[in-house]
ZATOR-564732 format. One line per 4 residues: number of its first residue (from 1); their letters; for each residue x, y, z of C-alpha. Coordinates in nm, 4 decimals, always signed. Example, Ala and Ser with C-alpha at 12.3 -4.5 7.8 and 13.67 -1.06 7.14 Angstrom:
<rs>
1) as) +1.2300,-0.4500,+0.7800 ~ +1.3670,-0.1060,+0.7140
</rs>
This chain:
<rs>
1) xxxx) +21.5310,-6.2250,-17.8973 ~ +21.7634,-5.9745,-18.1184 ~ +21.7278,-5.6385,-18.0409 ~ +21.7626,-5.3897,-18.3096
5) xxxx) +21.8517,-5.0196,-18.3026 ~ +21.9544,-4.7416,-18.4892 ~ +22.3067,-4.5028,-18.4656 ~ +22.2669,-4.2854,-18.1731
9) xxxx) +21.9530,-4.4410,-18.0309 ~ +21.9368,-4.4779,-17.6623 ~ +21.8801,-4.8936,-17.5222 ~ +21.7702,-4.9256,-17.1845
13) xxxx) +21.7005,-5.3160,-17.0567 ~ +21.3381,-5.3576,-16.9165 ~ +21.2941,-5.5053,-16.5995 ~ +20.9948,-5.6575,-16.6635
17) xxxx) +20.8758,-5.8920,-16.9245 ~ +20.7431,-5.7431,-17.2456 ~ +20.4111,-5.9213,-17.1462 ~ +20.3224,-5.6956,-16.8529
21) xxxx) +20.3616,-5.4284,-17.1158 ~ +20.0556,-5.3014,-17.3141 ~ +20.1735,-5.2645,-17.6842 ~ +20.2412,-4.9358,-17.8048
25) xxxx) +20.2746,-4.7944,-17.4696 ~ +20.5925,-4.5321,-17.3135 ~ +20.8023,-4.7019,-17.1023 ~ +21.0576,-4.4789,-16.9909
29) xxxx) +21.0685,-4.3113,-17.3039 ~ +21.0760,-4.5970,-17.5068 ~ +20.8169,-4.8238,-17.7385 ~ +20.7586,-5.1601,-17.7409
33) xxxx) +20.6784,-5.3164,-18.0007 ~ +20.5783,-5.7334,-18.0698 ~ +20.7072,-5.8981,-18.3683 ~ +20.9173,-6.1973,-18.4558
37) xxxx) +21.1688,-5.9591,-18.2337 ~ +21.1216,-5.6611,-18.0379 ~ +21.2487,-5.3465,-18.1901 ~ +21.3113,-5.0948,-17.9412
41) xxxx) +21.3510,-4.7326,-18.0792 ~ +21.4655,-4.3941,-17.9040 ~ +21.1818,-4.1221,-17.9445 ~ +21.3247,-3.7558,-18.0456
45) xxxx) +21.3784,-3.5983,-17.7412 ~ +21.1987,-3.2246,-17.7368 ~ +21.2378,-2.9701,-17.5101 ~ +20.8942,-2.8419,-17.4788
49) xxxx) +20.8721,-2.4777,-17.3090 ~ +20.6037,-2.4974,-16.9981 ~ +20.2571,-2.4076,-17.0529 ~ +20.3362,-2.0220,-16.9651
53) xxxx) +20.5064,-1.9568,-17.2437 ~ +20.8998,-1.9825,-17.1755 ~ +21.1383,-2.2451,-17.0777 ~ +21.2067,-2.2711,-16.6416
57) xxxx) +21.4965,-2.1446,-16.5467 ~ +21.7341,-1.8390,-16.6605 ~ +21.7356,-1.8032,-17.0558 ~ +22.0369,-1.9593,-17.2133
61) xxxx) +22.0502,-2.0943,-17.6074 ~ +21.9268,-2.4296,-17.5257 ~ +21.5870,-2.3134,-17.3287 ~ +21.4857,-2.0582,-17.6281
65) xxxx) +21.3929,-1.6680,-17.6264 ~ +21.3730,-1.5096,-17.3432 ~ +21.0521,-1.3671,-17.1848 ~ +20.9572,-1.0321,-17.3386
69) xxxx) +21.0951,-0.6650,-17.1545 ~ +20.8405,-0.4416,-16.9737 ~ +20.8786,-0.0831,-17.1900 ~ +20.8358,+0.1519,-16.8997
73) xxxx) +21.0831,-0.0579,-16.7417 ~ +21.3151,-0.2801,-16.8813 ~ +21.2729,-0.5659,-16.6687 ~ +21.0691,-0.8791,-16.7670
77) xxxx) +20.6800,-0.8592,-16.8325 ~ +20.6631,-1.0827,-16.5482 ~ +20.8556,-0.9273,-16.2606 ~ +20.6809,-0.5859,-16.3549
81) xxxx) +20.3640,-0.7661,-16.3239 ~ +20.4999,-0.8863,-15.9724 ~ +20.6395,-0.5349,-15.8365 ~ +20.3044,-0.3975,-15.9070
85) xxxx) +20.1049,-0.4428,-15.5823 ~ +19.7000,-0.4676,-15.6383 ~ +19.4455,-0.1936,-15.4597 ~ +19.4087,-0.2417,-15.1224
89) xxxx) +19.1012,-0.2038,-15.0823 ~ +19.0857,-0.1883,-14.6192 ~ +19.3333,+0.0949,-14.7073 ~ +19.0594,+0.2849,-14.9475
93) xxxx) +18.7767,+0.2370,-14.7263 ~ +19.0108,+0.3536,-14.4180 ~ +19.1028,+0.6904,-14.6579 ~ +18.7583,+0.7460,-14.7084
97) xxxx) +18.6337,+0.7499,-14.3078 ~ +18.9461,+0.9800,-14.2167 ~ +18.8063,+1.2249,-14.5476 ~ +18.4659,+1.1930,-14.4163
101) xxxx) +18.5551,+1.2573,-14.0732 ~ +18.8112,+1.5739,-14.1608 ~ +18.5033,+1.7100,-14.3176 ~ +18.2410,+1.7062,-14.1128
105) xxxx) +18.5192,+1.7484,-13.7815 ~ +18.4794,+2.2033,-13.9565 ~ +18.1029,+2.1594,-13.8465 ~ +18.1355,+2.0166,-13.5269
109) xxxx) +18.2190,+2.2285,-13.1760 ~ +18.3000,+2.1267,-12.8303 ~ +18.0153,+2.2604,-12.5871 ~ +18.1617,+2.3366,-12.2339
113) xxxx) +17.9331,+2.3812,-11.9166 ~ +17.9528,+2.4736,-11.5821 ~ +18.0744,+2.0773,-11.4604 ~ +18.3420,+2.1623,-11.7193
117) xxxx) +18.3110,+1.8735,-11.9191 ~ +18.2854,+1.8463,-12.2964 ~ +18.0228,+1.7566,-12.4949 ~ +17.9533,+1.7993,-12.8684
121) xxxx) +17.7260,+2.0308,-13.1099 ~ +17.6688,+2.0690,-13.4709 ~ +17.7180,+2.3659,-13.6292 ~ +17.3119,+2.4251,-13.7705
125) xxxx) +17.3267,+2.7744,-13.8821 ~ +17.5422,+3.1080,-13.8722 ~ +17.4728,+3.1891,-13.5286 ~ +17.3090,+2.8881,-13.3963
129) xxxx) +17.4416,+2.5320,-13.2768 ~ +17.2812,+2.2140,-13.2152 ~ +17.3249,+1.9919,-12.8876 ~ +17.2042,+1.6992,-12.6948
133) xxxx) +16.9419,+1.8687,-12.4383 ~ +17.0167,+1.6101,-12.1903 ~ +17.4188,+1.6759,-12.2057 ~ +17.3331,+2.0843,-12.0672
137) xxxx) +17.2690,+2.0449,-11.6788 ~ +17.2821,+2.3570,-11.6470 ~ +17.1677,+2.6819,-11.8885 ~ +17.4343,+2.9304,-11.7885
141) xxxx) +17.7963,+2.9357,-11.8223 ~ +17.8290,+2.7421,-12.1597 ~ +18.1363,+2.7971,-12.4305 ~ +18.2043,+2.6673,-12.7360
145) xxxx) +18.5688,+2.5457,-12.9117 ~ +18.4587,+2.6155,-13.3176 ~ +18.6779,+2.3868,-13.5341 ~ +18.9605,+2.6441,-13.5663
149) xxxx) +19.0081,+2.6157,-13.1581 ~ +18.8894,+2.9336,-13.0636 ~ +18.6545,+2.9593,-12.7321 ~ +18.3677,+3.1426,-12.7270
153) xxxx) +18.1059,+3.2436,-12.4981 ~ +17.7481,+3.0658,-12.5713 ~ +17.3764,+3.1170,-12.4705 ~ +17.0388,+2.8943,-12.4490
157) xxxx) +16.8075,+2.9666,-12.7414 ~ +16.6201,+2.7222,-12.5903 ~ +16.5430,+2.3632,-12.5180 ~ +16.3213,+2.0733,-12.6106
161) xxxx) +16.3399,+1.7295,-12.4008 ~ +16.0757,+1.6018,-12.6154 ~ +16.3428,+1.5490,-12.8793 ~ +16.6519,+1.5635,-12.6900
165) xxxx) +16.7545,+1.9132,-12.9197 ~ +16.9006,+2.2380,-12.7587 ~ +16.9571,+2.5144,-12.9254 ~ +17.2327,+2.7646,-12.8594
169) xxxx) +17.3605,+3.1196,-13.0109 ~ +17.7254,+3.2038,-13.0438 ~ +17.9355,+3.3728,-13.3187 ~ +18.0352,+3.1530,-13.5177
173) xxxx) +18.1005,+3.3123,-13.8100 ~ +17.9884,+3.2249,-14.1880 ~ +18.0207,+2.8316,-14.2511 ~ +17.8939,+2.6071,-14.5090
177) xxxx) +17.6711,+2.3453,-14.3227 ~ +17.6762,+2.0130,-14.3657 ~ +17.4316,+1.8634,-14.6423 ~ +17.0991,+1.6530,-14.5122
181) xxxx) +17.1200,+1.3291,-14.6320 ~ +16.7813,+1.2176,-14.8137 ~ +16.5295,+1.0240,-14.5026 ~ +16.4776,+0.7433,-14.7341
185) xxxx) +16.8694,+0.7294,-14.8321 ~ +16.9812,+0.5343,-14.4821 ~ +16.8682,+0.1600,-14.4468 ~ +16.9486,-0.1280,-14.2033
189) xxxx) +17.3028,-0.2227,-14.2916 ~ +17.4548,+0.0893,-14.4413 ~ +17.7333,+0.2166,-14.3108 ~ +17.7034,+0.5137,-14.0566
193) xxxx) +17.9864,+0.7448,-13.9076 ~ +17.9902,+0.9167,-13.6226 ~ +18.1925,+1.2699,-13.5261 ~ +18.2222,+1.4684,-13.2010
197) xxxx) +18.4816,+1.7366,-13.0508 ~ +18.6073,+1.7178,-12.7044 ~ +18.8961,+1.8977,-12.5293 ~ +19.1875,+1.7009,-12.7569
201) xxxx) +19.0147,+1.7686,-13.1407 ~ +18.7832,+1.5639,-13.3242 ~ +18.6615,+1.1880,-13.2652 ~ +18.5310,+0.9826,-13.4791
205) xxxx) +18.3469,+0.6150,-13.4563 ~ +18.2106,+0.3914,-13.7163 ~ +17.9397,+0.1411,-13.7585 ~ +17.6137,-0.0451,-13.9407
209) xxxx) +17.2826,+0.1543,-13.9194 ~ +17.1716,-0.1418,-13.6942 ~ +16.7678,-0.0826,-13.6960 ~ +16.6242,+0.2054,-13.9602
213) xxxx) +16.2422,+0.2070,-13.8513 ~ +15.9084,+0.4636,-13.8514 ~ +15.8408,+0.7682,-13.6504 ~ +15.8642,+0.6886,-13.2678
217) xxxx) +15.7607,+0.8794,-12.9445 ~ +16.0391,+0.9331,-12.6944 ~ +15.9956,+0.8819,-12.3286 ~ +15.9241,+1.2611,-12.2907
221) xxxx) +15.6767,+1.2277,-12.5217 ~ +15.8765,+1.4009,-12.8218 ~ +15.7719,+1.2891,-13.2114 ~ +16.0930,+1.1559,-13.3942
225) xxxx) +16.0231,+1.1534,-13.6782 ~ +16.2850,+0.8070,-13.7681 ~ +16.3932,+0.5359,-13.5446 ~ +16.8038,+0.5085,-13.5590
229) xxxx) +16.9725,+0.2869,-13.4117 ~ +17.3252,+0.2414,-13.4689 ~ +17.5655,-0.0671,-13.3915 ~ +17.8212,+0.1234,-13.1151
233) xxxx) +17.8485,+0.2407,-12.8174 ~ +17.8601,+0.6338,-12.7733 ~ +18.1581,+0.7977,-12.6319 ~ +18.0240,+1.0919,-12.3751
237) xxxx) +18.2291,+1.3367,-12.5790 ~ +18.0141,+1.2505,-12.8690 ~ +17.6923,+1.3147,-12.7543 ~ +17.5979,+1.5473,-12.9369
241) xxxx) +17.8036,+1.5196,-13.2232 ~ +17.6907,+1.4529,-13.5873 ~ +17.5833,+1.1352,-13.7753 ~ +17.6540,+1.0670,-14.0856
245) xxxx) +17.6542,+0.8842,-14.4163 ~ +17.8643,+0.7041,-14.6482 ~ +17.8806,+1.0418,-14.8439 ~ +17.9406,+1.2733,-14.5399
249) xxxx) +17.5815,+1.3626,-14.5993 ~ +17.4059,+1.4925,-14.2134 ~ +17.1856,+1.2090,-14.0940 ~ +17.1309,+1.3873,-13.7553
253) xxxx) +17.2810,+1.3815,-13.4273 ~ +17.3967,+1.1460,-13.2241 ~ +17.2487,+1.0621,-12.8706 ~ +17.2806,+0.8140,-12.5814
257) xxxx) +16.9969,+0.5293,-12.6275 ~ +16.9866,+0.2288,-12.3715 ~ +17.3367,+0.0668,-12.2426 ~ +17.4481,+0.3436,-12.4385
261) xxxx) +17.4055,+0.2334,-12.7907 ~ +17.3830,+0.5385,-13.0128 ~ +17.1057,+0.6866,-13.1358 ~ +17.0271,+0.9475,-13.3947
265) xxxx) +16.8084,+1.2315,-13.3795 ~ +16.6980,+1.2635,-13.7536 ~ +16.7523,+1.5916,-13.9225 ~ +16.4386,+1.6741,-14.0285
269) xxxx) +16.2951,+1.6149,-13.6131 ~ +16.5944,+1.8690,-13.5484 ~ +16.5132,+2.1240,-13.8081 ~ +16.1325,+2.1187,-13.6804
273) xxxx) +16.2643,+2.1335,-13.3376 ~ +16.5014,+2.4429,-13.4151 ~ +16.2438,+2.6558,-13.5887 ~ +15.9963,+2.6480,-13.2676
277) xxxx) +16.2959,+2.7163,-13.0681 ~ +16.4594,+3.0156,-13.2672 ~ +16.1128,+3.1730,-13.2963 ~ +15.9803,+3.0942,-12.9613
281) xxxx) +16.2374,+2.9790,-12.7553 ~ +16.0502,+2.6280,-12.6720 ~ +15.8438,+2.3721,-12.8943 ~ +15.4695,+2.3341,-12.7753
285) xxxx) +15.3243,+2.0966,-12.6019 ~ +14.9600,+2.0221,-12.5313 ~ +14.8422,+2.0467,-12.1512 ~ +14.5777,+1.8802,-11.9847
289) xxxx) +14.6517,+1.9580,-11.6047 ~ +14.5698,+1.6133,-11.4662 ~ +14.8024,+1.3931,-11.2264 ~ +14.7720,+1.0617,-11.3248
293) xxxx) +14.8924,+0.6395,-11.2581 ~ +14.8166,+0.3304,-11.4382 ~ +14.5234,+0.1151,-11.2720 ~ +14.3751,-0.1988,-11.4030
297) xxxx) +14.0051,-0.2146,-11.4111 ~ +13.7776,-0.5755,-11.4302 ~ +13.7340,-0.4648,-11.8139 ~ +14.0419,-0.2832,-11.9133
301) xxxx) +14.3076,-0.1139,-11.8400 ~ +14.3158,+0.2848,-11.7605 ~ +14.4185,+0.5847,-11.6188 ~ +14.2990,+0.7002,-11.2346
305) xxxx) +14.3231,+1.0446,-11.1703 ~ +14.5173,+1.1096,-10.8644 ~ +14.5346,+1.4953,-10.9069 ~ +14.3767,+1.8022,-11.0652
309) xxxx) +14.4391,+2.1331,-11.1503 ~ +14.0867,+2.3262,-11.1754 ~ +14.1731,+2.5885,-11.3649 ~ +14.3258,+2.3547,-11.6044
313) xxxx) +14.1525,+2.2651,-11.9934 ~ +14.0442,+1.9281,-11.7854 ~ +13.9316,+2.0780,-11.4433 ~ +13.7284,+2.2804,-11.6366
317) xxxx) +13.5754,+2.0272,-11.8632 ~ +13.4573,+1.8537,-11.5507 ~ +13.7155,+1.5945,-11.5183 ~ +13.7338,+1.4662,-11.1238
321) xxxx) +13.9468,+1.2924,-10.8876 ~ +13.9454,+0.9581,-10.9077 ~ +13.7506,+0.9607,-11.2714 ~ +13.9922,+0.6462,-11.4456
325) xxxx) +14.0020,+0.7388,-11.8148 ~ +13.9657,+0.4479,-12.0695 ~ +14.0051,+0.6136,-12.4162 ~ +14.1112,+0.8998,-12.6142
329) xxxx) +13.8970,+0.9611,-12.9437 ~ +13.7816,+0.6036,-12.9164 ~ +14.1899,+0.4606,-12.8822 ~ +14.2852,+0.3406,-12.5446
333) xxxx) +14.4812,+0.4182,-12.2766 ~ +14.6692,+0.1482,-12.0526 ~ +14.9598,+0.4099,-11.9920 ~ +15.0815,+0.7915,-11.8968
337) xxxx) +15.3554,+0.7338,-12.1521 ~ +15.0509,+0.6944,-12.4363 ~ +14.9062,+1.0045,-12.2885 ~ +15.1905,+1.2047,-12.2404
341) xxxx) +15.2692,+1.1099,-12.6765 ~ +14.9305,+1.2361,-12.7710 ~ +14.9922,+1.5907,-12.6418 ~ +15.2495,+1.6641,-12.8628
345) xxxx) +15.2787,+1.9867,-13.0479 ~ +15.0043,+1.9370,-13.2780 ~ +14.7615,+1.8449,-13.0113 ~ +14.7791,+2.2178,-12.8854
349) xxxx) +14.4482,+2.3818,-12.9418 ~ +14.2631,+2.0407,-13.0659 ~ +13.9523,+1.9421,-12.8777 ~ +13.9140,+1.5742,-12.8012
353) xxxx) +13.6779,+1.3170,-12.6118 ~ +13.7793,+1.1622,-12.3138 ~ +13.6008,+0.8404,-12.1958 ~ +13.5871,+0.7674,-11.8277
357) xxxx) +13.4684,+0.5685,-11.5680 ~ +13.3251,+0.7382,-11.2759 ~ +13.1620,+0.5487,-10.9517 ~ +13.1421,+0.2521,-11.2101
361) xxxx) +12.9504,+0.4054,-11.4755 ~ +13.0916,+0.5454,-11.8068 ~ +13.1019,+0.9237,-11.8574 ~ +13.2489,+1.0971,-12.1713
365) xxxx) +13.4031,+1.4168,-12.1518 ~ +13.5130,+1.7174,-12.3994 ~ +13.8574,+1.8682,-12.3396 ~ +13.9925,+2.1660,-12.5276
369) xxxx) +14.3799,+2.0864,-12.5105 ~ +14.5743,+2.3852,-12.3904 ~ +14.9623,+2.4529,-12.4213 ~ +15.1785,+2.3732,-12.1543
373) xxx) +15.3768,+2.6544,-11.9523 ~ +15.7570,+2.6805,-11.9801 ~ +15.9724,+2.5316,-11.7034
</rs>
């Protein structure tokens, strides 16, 4: 076997025989070729620049141009590109909760009571401010810290357990309140943030609307008018406090639901709420004058009348001591809760049929609903 080459051309001895070589394939930069001898010939060597566009490695003659400068800067497109950090966007969203919370902190007060501790209120009105009835034990002594820290003295406009909303005057001063955010505008998911005031400044908590749901009737038997329930636990200090939307809009106000997860009164129950109270000084509700507990009959369910008042809109439709009412306009009744959510406000002045069972047999009944006395 002769081997053949050119001036200059590089020879490197295989290893292994030609045969375990596939003609016309690289070996090591080389190609092999079959013939009466093998001819082995050096490829031009090329320095190819990587698929980015310049050779690795500093610029020098040999590796070709260098990468392009940045204008503004004068360093390499590349390390510009690098210095250049992206949006963060945890940062944004954190910069938008402390903007949302700044703003709505200038409509929210710390209420102070006679126990001394703080709770929260919203500024509704000039004049008037918004708390959590429960959170006042007491009607007298109350204060207020505005936004701008100055204490004033407060009074009870009035009070409504049905919906959890007090209303109290103080001079506030003029104030811009805080826009209502649209009812159908919150759903199950959307973030929801919550601000209060307490004896240090502002505090503010954030989490998912948890459960968005229909009008509800509260334990008291209050109509709300929207069922909020937000993922977090409610700080004391916040009770009170405002509720709000991912555009700082007023959702309503927040309030302690079971173990303390947070619920909102909606905006439009408070702004109902406020009008009876500012005009009247309570909200209505309807009054039967009855004394009632839960029995089960053979049939149903029902309610056994273990007290009446007869001078009351029932003891005057006839109603007796141990009647057991069944129904209410035809719907039933298995509870006092169910009763005590049917004399709401509207109920005041309505007349209705009560159905009854008396000594066994059924009786009906027609009961003019009157308004119940303030406490």
């Amino acid at each position: 076997m002769r081997v053949h080459h050119a001036p200059g051309a590089v020879i490197e001895e295989l290893h292994r025989p030609p045969a375990m070589h596939r003609i016309g394939q690289p070996h090591r930069g080389l190609v092999l070729c079959h013939a009466s001898h093998m001819v082995i010939r050096a490829p031009p060597i090329e320095a190819r620049p990587p698929p980015w566009g310049h050779p690795i490695g500093p610029p020098h003659p040999g590796n070709g141009p260098a990468p392009p400068a940045s204008p503004a800067s004068g360093q390499p497109a590349e390390r510009a590109m690098t210095d250049a950090s992206p949006p963060d966007p945890l940062a944004a969203f954190s910069d938008r909760l402390a903007a949302l919370a700044a703003e709505a902190a200038g409509r929210v007060v710390a209420v102070h009571g006679r126990d001394g501790r703080a709770r929260s209120g919203l500024l509704w009105a000039e004049g008037l401010v918004v708390t959590a009835e429960e959170a006042l034990e007491h009607d007298d002594d109350l204060t207020l810290t505005l936004p701008d820290g100055e204490v004033v003295p407060a009074s009870l406009a009035g009070r409504d357990p049905g919906t959890d909303v007090a209303l109290l005057k103080a001079a506030t001063g003029a104030f811009a309140p805080l826009p209502a955010a649209p009812p159908a505008a919150l759903r199950t998911g959307h973030v929801a943030l919550v601000v209060g005031r307490g004896e240090f400044g502002p505090a503010a908590a954030f989490g998912l609307a948890a459960l968005v749901g229909g009008p509800w009737r509260s334990m008291r038997g209050g109509r709300v008018d929207r069922r909020i329930q937000l993922g977090l636990r409610l700080d004391p200090m916040a009770e009170g406090g405002a509720v709000l939307d991912h555009a700082g809009r007023l959702v309503g106000m927040a309030v302690p639901g079971p173990r303390r997860r947070t619920l909102a009164i909606p905006a439009e129950t408070i702004a109902r709420a406020v009008e009876q109270l500012r005009t009247r000084g309570r909200v209505a509700r309807g009054y039967l004058g009855l004394a009632m507990q839960p029995v089960q009959l053979a049939e149903a369910r029902g309610l056994i009348v273990v007290g009446v008042d007869p001078r009351s809109p029932a003891g005057q439709a006839g109603v007796l001591l141990g009647d057991v009412l069944v129904a209410w306009d035809g719907a039933p009744l298995g509870s006092v809760r169910e009763m005590l959510a049917r004399l709401d406000p509207d109920s005041v002045g309505t007349t209705v049929t009560l159905e009854l069972i008396r000594a066994g047999q059924p009786h009906r009944v027609q009961v003019r609903i009157g308004e119940r006395a303030a406490a």
